[in-house]
C-alpha positions in Angstrom: -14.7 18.0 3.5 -11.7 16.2 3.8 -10.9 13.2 1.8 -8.2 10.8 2.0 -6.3 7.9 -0.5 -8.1 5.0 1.6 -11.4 7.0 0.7 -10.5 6.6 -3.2 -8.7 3.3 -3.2 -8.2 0.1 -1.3 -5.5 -2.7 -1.8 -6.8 -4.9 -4.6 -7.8 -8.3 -2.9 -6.9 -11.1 -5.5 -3.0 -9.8 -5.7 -2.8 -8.3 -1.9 -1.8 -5.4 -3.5 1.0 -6.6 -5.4 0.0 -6.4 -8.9 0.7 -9.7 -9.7 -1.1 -13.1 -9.3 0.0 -16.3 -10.5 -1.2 -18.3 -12.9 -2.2 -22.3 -13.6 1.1 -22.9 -14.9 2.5 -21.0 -11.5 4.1 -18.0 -13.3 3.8 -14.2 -12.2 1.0 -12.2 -14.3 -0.3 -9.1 -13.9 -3.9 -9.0 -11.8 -6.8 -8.6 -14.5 -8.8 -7.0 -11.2 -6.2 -4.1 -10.5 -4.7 -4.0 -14.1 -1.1 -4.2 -12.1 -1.5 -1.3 -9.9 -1.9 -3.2 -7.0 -5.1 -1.1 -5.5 -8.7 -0.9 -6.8 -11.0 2.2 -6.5 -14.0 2.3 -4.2 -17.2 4.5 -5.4 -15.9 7.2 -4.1 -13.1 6.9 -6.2 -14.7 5.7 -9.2 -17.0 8.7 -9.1 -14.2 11.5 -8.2 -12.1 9.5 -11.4 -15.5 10.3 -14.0 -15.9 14.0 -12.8 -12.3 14.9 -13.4 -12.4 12.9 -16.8 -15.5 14.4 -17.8 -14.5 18.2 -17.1 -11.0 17.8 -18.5 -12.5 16.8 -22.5 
């Protein structure tokens, strides 16, 4: 089984994949949906993220 980035993560879609969003008063803040990292994780992702966190304690 093969897996690849787009399988884990996909561009975040309230920054485009930017990091940033701008607020009421029109200044740059970092996305609260991708925490700045300009991507969001799918399930697959999410799930791979828990395994490696759990076996690593």
């Amino acid at each position: 089984m093969q897996i690849s980035m787009d399988d884990l993560e996909l561009p975040c879609w309230d920054c485009k994949g930017t990091g940033e969003v701008e607020s009421d008063g029109g200044k740059k803040v970092q996305c609260d949906k991708c925490s700045g990292t300009g991507v969001v994780l799918t399930t697959l992702g999410q799930t791979l993220l828990a395994f490696v966190k759990k076996h690593l304690k």
